[in-house]
PQR file with spaces between the fields and no chain letter, atoms N, CA, C, O and H, PARSE charges and radii, in Angstrom:
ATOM       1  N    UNK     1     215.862  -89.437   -1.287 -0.4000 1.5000
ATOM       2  CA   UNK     1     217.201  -89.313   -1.845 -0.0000 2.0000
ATOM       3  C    UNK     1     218.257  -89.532   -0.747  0.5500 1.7000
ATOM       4  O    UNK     1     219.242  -90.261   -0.871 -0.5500 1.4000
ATOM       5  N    UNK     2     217.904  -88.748    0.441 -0.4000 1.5000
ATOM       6  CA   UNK     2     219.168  -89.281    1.601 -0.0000 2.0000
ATOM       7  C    UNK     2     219.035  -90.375    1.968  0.5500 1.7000
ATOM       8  O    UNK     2     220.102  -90.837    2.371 -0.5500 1.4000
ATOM       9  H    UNK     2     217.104  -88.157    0.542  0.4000 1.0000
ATOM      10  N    UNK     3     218.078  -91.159    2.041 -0.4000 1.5000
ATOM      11  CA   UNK     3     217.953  -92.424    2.591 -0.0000 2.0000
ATOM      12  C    UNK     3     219.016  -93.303    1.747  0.5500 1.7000
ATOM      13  O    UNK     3     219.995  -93.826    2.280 -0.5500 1.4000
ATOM      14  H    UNK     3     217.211  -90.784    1.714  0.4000 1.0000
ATOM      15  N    UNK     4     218.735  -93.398    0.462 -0.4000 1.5000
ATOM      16  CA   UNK     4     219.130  -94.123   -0.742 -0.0000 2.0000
ATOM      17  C    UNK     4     220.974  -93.332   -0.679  0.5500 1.7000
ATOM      18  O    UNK     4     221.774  -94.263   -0.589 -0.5500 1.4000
ATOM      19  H    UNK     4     217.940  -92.973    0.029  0.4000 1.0000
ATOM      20  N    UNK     5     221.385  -92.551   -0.696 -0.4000 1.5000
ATOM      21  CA   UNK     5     222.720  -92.736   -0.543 -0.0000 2.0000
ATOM      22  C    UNK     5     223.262  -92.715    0.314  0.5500 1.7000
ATOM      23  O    UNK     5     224.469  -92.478    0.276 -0.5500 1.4000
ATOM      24  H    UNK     5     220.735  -91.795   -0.769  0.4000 1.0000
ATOM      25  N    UNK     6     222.443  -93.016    1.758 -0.4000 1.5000
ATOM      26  CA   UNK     6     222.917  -93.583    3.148 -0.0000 2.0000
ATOM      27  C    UNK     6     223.167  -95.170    2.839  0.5500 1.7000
ATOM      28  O    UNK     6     224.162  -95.712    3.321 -0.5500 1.4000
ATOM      29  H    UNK     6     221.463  -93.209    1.789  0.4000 1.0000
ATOM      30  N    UNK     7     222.250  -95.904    2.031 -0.4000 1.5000
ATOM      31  CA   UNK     7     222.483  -97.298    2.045 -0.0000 2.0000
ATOM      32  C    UNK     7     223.721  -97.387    0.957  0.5500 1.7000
ATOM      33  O    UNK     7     224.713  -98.106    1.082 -0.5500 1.4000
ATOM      34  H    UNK     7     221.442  -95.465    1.639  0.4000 1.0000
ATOM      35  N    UNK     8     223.379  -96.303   -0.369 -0.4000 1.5000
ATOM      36  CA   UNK     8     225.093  -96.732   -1.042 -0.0000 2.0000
ATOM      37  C    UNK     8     226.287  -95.919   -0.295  0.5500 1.7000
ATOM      38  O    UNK     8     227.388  -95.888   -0.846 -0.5500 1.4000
ATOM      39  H    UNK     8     222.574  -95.719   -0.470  0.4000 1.0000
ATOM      40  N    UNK     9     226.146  -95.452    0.591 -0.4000 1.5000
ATOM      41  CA   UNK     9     227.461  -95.116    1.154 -0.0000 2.0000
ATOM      42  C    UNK     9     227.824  -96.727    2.221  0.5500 1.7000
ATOM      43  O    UNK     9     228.982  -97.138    2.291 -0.5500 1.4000
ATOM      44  H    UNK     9     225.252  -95.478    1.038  0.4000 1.0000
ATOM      45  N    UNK    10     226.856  -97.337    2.837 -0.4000 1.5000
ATOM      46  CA   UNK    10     226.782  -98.269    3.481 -0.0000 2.0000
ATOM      47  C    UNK    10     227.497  -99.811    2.510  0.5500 1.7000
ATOM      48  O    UNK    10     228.268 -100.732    2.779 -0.5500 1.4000
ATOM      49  H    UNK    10     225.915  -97.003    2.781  0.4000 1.0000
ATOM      50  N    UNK    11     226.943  -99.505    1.686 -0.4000 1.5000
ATOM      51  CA   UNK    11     227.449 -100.521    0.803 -0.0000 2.0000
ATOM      52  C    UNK    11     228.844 -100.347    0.339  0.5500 1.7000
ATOM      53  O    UNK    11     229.570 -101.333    0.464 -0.5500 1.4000
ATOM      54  H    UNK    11     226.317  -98.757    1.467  0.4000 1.0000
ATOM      55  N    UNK    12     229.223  -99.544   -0.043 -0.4000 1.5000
ATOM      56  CA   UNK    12     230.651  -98.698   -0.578 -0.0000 2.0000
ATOM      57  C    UNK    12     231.907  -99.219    0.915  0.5500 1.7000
ATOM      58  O    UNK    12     233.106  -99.499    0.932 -0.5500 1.4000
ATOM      59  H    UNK    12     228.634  -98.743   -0.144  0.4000 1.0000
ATOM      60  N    UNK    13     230.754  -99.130    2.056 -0.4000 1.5000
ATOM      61  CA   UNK    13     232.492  -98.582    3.176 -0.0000 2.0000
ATOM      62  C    UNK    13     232.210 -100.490    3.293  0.5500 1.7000
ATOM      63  O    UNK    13     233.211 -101.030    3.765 -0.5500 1.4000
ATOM      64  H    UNK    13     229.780  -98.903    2.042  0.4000 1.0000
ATOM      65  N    UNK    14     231.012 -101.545    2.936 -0.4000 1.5000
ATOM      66  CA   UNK    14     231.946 -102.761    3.012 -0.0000 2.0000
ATOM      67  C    UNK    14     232.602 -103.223    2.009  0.5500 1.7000
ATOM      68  O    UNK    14     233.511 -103.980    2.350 -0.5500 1.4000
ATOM      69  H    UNK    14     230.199 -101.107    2.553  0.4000 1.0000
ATOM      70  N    UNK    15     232.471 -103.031    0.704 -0.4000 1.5000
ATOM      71  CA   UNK    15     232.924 -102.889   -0.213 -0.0000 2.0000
ATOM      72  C    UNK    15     234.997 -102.759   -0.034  0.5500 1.7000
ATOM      73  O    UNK    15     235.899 -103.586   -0.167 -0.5500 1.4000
ATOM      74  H    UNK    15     231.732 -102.416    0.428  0.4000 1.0000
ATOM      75  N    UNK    16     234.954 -101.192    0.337 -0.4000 1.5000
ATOM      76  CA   UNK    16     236.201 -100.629    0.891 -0.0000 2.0000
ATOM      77  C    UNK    16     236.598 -101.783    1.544  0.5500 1.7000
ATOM      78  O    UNK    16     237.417 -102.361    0.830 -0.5500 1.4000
ATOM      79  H    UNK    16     234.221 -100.521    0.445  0.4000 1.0000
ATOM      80  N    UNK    17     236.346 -102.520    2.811 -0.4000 1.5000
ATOM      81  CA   UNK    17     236.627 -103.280    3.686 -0.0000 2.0000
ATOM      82  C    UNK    17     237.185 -104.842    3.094  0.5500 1.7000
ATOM      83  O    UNK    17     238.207 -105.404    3.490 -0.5500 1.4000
ATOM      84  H    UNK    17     235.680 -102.051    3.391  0.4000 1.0000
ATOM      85  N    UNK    18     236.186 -105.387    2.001 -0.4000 1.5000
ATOM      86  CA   UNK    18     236.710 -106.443    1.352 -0.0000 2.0000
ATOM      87  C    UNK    18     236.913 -106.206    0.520  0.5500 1.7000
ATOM      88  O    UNK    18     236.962 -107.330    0.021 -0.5500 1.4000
ATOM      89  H    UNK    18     235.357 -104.930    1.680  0.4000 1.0000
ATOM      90  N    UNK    19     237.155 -105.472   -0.352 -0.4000 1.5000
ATOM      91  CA   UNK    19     237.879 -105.773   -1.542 -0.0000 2.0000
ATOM      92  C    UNK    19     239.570 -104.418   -1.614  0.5500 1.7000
ATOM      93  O    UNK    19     240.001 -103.454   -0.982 -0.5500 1.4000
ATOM      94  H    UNK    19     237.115 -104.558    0.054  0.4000 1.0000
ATOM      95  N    UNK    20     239.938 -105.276   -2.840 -0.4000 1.5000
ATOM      96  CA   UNK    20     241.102 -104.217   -3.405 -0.0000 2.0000
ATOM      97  C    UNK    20     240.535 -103.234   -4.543  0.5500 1.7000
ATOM      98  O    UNK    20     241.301 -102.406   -5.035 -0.5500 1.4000
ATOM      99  H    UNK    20     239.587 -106.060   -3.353  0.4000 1.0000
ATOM     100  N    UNK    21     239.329 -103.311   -4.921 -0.4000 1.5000
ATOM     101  CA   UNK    21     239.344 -102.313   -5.969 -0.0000 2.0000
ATOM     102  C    UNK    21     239.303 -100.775   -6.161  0.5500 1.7000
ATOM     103  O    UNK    21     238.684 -100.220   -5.253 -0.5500 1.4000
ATOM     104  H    UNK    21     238.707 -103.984   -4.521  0.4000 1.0000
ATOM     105  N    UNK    22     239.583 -100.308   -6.692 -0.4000 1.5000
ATOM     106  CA   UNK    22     239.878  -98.834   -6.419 -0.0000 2.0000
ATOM     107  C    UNK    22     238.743  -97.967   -5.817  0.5500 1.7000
ATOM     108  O    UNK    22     237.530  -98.112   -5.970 -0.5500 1.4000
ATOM     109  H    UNK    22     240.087 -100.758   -7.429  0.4000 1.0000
ATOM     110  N    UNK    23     239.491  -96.917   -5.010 -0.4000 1.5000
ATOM     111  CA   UNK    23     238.502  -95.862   -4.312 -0.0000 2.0000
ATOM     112  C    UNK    23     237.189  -95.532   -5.642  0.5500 1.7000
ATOM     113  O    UNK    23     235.997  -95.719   -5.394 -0.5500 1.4000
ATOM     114  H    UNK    23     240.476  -96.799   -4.886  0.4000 1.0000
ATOM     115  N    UNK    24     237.618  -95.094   -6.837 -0.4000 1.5000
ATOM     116  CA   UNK    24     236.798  -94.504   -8.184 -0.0000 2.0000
ATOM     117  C    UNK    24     235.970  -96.079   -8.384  0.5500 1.7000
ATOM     118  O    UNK    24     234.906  -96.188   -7.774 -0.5500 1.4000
ATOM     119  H    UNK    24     238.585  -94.942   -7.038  0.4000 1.0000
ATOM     120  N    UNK    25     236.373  -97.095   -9.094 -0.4000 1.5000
ATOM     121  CA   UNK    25     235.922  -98.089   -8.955 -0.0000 2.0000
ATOM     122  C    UNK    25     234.379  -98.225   -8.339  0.5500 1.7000
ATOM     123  O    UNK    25     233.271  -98.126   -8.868 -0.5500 1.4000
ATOM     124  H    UNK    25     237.237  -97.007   -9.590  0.4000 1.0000
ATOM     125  N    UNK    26     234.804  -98.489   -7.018 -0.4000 1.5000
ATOM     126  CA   UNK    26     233.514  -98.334   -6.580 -0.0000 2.0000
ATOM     127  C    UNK    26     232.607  -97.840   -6.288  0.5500 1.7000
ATOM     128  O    UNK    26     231.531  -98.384   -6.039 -0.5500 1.4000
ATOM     129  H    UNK    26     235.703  -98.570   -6.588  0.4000 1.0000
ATOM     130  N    UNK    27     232.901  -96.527   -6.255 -0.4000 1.5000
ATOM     131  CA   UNK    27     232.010  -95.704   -6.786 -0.0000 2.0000
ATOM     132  C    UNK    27     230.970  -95.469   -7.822  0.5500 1.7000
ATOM     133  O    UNK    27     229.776  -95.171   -7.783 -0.5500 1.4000
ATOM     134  H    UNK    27     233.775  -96.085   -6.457  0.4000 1.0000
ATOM     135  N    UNK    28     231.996  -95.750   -8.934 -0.4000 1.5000
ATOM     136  CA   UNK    28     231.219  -96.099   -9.936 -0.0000 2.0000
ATOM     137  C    UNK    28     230.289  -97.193  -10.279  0.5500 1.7000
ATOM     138  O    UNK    28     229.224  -97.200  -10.897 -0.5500 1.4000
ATOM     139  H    UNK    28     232.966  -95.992   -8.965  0.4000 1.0000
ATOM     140  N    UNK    29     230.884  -97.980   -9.791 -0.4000 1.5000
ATOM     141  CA   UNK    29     229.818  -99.391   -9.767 -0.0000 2.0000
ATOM     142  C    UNK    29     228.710  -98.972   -8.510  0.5500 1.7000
ATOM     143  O    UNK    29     227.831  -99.834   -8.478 -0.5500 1.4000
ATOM     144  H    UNK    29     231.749  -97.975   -9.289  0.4000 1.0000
ATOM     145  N    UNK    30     228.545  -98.176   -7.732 -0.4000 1.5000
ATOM     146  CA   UNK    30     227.387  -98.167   -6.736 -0.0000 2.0000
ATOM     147  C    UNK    30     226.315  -97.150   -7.061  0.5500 1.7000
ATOM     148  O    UNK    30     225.446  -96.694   -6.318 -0.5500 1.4000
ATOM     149  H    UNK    30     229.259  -97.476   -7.758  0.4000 1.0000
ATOM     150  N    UNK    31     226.565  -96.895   -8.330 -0.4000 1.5000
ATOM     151  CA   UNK    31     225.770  -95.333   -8.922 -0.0000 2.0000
ATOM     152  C    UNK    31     226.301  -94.024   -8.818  0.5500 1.7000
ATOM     153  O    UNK    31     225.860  -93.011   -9.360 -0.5500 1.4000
ATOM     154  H    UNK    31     227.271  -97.266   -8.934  0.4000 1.0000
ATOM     155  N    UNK    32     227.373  -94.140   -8.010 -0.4000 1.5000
ATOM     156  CA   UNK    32     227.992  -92.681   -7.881 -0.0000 2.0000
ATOM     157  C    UNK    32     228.667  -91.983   -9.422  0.5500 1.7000
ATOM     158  O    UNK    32     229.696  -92.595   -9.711 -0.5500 1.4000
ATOM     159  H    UNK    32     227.732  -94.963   -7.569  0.4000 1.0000
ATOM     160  N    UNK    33     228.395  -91.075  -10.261 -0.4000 1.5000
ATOM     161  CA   UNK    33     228.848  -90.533  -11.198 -0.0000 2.0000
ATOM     162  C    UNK    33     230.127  -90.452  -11.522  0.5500 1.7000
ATOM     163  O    UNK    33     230.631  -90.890  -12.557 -0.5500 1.4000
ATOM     164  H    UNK    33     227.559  -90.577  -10.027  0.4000 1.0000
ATOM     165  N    UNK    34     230.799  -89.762  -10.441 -0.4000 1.5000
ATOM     166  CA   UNK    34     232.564  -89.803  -10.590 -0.0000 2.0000
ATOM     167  C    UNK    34     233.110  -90.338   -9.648  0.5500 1.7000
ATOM     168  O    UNK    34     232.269  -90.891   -8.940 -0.5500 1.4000
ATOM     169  H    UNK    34     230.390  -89.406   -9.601  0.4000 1.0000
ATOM     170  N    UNK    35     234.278  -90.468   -9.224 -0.4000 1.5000
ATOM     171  CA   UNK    35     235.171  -90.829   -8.067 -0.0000 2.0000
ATOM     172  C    UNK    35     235.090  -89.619   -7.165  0.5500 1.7000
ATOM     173  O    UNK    35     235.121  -89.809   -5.949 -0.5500 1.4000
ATOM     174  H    UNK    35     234.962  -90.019   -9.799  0.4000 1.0000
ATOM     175  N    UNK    36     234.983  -88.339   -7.665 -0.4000 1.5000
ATOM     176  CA   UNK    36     234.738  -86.959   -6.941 -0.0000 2.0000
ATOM     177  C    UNK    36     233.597  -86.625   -5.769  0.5500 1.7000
ATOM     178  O    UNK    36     233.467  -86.129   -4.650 -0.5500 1.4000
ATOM     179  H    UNK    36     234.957  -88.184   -8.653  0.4000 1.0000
ATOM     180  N    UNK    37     232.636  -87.466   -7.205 -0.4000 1.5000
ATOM     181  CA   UNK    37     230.967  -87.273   -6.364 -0.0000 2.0000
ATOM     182  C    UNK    37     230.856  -88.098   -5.079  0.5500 1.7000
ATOM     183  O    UNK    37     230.235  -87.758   -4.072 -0.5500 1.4000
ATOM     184  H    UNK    37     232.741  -87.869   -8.114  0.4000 1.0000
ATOM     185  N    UNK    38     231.603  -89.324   -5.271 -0.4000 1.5000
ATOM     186  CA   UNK    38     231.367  -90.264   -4.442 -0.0000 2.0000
ATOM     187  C    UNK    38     232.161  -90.026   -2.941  0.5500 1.7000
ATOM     188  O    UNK    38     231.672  -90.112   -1.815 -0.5500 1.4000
ATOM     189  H    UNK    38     232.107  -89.600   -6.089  0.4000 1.0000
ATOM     190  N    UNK    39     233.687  -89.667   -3.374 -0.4000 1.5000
ATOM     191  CA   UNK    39     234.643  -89.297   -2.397 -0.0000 2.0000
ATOM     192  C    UNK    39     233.512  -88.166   -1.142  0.5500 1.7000
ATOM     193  O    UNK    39     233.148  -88.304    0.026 -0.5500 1.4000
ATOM     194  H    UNK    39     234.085  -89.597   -4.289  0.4000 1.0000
ATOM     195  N    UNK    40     233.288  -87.011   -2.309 -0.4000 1.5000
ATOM     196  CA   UNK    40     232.192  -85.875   -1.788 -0.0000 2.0000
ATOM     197  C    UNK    40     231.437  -86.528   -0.323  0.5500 1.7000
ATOM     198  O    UNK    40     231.700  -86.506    0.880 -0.5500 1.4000
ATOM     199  H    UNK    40     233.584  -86.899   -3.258  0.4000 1.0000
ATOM     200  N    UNK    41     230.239  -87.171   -1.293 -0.4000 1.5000
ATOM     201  CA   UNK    41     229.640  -88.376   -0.299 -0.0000 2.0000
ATOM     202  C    UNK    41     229.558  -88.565    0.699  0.5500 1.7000
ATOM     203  O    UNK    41     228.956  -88.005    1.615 -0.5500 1.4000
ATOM     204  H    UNK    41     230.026  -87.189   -2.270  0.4000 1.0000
ATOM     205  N    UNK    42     230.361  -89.652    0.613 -0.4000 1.5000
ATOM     206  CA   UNK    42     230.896  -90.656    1.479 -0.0000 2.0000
ATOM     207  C    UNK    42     231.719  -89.958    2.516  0.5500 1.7000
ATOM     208  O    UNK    42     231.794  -90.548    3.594 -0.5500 1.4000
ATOM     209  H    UNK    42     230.851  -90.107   -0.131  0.4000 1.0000
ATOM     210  N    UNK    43     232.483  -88.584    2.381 -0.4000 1.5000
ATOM     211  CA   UNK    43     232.749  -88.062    3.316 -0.0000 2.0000
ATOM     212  C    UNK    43     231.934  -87.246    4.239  0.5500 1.7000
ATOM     213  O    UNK    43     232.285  -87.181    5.417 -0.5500 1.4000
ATOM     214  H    UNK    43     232.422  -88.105    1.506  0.4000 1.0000
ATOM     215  N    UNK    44     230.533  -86.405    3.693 -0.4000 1.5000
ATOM     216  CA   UNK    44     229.761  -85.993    3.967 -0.0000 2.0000
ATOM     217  C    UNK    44     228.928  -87.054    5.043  0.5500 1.7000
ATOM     218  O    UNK    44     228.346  -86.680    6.061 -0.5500 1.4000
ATOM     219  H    UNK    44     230.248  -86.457    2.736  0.4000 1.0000
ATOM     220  N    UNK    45     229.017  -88.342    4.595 -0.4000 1.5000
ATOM     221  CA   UNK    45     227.773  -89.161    5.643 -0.0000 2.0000
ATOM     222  C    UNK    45     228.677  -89.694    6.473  0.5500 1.7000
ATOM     223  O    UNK    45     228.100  -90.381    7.316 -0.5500 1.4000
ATOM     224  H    UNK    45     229.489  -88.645    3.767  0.4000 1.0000
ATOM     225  N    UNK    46     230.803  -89.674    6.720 -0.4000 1.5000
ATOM     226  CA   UNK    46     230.918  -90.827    7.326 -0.0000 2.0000
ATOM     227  C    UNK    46     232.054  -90.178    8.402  0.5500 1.7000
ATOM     228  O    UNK    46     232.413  -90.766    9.422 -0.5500 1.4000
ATOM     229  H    UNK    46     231.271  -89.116    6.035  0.4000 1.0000
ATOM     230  N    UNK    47     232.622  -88.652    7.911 -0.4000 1.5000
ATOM     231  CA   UNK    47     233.164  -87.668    8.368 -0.0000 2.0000
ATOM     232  C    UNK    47     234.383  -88.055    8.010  0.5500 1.7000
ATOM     233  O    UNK    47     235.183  -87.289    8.549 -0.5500 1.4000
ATOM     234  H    UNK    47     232.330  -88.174    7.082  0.4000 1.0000
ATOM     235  N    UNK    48     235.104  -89.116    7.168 -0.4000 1.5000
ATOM     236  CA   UNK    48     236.078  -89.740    6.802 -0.0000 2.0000
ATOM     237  C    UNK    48     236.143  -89.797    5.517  0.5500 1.7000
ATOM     238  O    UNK    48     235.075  -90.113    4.992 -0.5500 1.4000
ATOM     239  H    UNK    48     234.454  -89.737    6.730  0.4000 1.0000
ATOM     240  N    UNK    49     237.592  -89.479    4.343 -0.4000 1.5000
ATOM     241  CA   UNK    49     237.565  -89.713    3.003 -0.0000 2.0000
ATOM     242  C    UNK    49     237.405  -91.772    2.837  0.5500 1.7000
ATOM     243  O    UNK    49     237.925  -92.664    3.508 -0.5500 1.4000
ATOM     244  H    UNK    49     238.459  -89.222    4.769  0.4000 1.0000
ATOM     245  N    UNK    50     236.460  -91.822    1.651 -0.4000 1.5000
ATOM     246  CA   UNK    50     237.293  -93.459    1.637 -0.0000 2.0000
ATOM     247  C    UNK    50     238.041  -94.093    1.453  0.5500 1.7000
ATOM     248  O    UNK    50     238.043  -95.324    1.415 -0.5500 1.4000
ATOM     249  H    UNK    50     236.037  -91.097    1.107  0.4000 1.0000
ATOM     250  N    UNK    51     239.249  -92.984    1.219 -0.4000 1.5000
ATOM     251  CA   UNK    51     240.632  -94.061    1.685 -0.0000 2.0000
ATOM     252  C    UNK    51     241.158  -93.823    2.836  0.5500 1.7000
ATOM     253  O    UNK    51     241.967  -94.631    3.292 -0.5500 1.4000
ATOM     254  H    UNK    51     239.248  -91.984    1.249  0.4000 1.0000
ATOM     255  N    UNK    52     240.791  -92.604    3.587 -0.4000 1.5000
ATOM     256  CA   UNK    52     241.018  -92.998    5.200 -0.0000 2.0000
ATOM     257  C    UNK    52     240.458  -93.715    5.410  0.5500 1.7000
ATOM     258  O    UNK    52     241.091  -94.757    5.582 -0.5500 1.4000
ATOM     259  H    UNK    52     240.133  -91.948    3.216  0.4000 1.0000
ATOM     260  N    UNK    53     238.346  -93.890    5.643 -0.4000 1.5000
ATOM     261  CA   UNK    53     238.211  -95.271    5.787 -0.0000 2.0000
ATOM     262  C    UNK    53     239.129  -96.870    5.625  0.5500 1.7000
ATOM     263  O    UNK    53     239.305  -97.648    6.562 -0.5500 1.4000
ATOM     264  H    UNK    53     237.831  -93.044    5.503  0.4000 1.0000
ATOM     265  N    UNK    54     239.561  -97.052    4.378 -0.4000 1.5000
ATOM     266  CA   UNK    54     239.796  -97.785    3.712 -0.0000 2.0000
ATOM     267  C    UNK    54     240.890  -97.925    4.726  0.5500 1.7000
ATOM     268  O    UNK    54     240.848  -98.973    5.370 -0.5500 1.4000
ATOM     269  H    UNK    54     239.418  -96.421    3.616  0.4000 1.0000
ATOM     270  N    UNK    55     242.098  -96.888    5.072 -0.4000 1.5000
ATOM     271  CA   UNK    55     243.097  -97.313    5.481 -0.0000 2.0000
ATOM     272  C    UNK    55     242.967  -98.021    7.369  0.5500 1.7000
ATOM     273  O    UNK    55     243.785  -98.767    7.907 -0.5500 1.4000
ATOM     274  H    UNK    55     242.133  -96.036    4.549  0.4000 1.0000
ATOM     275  N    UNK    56     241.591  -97.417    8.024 -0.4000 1.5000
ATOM     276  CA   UNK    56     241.136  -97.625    9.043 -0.0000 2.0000
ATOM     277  C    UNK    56     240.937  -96.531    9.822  0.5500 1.7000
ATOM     278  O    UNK    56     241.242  -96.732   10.998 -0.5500 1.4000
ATOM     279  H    UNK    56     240.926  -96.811    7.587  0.4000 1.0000
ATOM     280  N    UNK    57     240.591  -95.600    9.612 -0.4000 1.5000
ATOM     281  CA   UNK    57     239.902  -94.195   10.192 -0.0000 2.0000
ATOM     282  C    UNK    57     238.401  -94.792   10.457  0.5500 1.7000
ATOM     283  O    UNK    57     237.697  -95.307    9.589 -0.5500 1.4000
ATOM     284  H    UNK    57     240.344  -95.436    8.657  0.4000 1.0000
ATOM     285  N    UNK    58     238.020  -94.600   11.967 -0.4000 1.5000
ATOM     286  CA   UNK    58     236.870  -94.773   11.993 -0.0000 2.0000
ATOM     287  C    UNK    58     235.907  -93.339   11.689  0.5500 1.7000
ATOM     288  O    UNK    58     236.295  -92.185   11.871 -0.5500 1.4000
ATOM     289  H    UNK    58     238.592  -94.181   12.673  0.4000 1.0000
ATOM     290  N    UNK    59     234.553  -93.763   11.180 -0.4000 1.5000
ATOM     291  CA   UNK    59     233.778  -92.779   10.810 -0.0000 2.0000
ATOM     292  C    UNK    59     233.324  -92.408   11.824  0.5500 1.7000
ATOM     293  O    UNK    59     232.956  -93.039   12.815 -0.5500 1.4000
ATOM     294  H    UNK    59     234.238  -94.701   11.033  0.4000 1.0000
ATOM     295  N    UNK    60     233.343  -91.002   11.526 -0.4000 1.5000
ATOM     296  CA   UNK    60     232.747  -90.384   12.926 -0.0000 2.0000
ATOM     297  C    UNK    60     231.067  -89.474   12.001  0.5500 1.7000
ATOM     298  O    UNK    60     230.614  -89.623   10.866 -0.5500 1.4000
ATOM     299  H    UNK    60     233.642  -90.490   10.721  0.4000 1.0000
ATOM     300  N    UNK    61     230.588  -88.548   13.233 -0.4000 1.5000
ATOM     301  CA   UNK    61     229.550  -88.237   12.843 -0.0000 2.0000
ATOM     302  C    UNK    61     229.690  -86.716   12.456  0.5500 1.7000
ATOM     303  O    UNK    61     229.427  -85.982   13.408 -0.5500 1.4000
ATOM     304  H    UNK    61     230.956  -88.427   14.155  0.4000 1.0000
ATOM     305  N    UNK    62     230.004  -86.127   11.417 -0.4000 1.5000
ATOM     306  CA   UNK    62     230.583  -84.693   10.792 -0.0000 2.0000
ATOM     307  C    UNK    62     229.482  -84.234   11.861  0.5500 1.7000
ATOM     308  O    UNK    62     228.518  -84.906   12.228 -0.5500 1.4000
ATOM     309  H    UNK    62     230.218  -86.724   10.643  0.4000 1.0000
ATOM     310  N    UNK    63     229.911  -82.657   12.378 -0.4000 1.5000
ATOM     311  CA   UNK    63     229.124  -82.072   12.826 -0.0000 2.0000
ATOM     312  C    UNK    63     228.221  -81.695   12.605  0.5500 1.7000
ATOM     313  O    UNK    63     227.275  -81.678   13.393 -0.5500 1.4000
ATOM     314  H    UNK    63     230.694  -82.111   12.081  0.4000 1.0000
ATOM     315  N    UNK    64     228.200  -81.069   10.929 -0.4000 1.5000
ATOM     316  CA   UNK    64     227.054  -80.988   10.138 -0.0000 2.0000
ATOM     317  C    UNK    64     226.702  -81.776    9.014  0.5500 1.7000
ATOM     318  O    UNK    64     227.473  -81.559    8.080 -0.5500 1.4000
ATOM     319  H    UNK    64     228.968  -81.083   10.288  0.4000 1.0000
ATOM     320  N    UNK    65     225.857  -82.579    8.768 -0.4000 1.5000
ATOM     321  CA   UNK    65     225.194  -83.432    7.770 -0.0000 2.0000
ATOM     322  C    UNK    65     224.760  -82.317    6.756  0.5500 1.7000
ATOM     323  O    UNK    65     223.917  -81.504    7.134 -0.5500 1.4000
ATOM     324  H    UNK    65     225.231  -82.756    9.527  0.4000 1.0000
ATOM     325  N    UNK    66     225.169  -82.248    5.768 -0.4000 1.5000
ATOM     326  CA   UNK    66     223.742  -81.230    4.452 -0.0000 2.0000
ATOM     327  C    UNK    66     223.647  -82.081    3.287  0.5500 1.7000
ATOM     328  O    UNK    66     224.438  -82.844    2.733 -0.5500 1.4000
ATOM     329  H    UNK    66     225.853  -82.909    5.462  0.4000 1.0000
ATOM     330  N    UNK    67     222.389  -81.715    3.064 -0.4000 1.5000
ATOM     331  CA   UNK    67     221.957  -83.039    2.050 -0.0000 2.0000
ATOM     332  C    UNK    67     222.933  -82.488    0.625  0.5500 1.7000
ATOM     333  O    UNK    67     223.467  -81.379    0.636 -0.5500 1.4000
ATOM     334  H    UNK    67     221.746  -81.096    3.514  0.4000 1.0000
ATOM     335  N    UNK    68     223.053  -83.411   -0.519 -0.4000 1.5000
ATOM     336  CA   UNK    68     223.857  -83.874   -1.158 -0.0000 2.0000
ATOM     337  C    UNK    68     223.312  -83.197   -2.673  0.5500 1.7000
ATOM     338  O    UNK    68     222.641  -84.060   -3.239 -0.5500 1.4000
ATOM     339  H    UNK    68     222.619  -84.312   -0.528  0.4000 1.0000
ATOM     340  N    UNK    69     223.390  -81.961   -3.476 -0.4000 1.5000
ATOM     341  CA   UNK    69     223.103  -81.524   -4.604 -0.0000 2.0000
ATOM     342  C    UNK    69     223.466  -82.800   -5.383  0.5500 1.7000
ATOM     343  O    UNK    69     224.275  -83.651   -5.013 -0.5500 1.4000
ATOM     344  H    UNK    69     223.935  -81.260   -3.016  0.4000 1.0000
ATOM     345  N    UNK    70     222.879  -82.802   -6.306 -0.4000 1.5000
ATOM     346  CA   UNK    70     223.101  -83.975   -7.260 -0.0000 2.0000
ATOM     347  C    UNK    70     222.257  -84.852   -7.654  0.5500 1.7000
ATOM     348  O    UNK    70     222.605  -85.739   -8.433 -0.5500 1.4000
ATOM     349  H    UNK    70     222.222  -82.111   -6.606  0.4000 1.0000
């Protein structure tokens, strides 16, 4: 299970990078349930929301990683 939403968080932040479509958006299209779950996420694996990403916050490494209920 962490492996698999290490690669859709991976997919999501190039996603973020080329395109305009919305933060929820893509989420949803990558399997993530809500815009919530995904935001959740993606902040959890990248230490950054994805629209800081998005805006150019580099990801750093959260101090603590915990795997992802859901």
């Amino acid at each position: 299970n962490d492996y698999l939403l290490r690669l859709r968080v991976e997919k999501t932040q190039e996603q973020l990078r080329q395109t305009n479509r919305s933060v929820t958006e893509i989420g949803l299209a990558n399997g993530f349930s809500s815009g919530q779950y995904f935001s959740t996420v993606f902040a959890r694996y990248t230490g950054v929301s994805p629209t800081e990403f998005r805006k150019g916050a580099k990801p750093r490494t959260p101090s603590r990683l915990q795997p992802i209920a859901g």
